[in-house]
C-alpha positions in Angstrom: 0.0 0.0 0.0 1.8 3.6 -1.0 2.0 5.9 1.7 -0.9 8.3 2.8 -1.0 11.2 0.7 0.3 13.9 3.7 0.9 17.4 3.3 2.0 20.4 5.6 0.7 23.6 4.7 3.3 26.7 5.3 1.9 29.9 4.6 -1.7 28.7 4.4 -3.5 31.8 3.8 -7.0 30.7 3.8 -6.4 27.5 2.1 -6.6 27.6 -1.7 -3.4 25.5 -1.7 -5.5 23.0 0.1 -8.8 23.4 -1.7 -6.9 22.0 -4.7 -4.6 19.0 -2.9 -7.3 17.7 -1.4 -9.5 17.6 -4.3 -6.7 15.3 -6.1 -6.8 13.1 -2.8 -4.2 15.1 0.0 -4.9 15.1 3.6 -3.3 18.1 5.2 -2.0 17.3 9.0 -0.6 20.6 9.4 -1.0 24.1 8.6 0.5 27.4 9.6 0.1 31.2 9.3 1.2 34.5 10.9 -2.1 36.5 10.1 -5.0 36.3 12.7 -7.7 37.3 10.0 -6.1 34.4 7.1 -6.5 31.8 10.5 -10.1 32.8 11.0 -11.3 32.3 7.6 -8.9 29.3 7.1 -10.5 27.4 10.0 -14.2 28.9 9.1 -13.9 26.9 6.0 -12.0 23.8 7.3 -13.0 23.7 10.7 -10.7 23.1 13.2 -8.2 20.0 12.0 -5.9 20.5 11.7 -5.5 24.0 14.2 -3.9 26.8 12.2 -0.6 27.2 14.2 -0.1 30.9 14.7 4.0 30.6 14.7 5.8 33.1 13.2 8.1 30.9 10.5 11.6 32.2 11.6 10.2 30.7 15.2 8.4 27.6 14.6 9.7 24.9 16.6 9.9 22.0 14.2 9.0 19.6 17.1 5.5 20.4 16.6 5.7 19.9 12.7 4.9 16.3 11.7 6.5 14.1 8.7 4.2 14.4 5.5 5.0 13.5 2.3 4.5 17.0 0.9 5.0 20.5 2.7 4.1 23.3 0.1 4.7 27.2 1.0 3.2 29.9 -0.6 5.3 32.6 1.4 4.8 36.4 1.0 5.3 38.4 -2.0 5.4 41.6 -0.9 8.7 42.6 -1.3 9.2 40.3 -4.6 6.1 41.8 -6.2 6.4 44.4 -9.2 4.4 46.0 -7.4 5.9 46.5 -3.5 8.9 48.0 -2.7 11.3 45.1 -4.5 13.3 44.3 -1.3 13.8 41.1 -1.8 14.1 37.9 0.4 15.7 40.1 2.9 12.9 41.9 2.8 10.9 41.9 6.3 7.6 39.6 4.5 9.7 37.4 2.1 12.6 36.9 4.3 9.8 34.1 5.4 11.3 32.0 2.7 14.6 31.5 4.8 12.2 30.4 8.0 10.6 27.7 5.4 14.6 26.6 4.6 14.9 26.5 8.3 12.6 24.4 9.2 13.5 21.9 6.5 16.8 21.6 7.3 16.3 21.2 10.6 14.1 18.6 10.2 16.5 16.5 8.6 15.6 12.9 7.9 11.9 13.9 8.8 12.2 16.1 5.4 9.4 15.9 3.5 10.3 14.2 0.2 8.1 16.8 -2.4 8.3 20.6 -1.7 5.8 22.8 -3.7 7.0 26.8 -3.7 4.3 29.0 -5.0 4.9 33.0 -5.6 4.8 35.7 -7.6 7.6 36.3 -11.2 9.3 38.9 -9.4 11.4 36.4 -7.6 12.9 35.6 -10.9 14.1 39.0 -11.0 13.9 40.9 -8.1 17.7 41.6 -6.9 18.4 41.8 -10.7 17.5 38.2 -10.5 20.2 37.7 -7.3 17.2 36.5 -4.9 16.0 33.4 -7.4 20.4 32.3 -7.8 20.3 32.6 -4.3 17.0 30.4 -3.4 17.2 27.9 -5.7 20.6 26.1 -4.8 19.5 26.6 -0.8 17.0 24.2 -1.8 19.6 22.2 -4.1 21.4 21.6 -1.0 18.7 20.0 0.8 18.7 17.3 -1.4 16.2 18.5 -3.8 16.0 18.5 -7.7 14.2 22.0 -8.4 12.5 22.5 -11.7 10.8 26.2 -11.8 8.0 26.9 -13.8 5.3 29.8 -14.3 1.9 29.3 -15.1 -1.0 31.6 -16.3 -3.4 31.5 -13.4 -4.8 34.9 -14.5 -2.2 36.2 -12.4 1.0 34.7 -13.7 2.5 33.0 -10.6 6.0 30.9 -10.0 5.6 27.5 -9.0 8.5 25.2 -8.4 8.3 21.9 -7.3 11.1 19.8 -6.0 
């Protein structure tokens, strides 16, 4: 029998990214997001299970993050955006990108085997295109493959899966 379909939600907004796993058969065990008002909504629509853990990223104790199969992180765009201020991933929001690396590399063997990274084209160039050479190898030297792609989702948007 092949493993349950498991998947920890960084990020989780109000849980499109979960809307559309579970549709194609994914159970999500975990979930987390900074915003209070994102949380609400998030467990209006899904109740309750799995809690919302309110963690800011950079802090998030990976003792309390269980082994799934998947962990996808749609982390903020704000300062990748052509529209915000174009700081970056040092940038106060999309610095959470380097709290997502943490917690995977501290996790170590408990490393979720798929990784699904969804934001915005700008990381492809914001930096002068500095921040995407930069992120891409971090996750290279977790031990995963990364293949980036964009798709047309009326909004373009920059997937890469690993």
């Amino acid at each position: 029998m092949p493993p349950a379909l498991t998947v920890a939600e960084y990020f989780a907004g109000i849980g499109l990214m979960r809307l559309g796993l579970e549709e194609a058969g994914w159970t999500t065990v975990f979930a987390n997001d900074l915003d209070a008002k994102k949380r609400e909504r998030y467990e209006h629509h899904f109740g309750c299970s799995p809690a919302v853990t309110p963690d800011d990223i950079h802090l998030l104790d990976v003792k309390h993050v269980p082994s799934t199969i998947l962990a996808t992180a749609s982390f903020p765009c704000n300062d990748l955006s052509l529209a915000g201020a174009r700081r970056g991933l040092s940038g106060e929001h999309s610095s959470a990108f380097w709290g997502f690396i943490r917690i995977l590399e501290e996790m170590g063997a408990r490393r979720p085997p798929l990784i699904l990274l969804e934001n915005v084209t700008g990381l492809l160039t914001s930096n002068d295109g500095a921040d995407s050479r930069e992120a891409l190898p971090a996750v290279n030297r977790l031990g995963y493959n990364v293949d980036a792609f964009i798709m047309d989702a009326t909004r373009f948007r920059l997937f890469s899966l690993s």
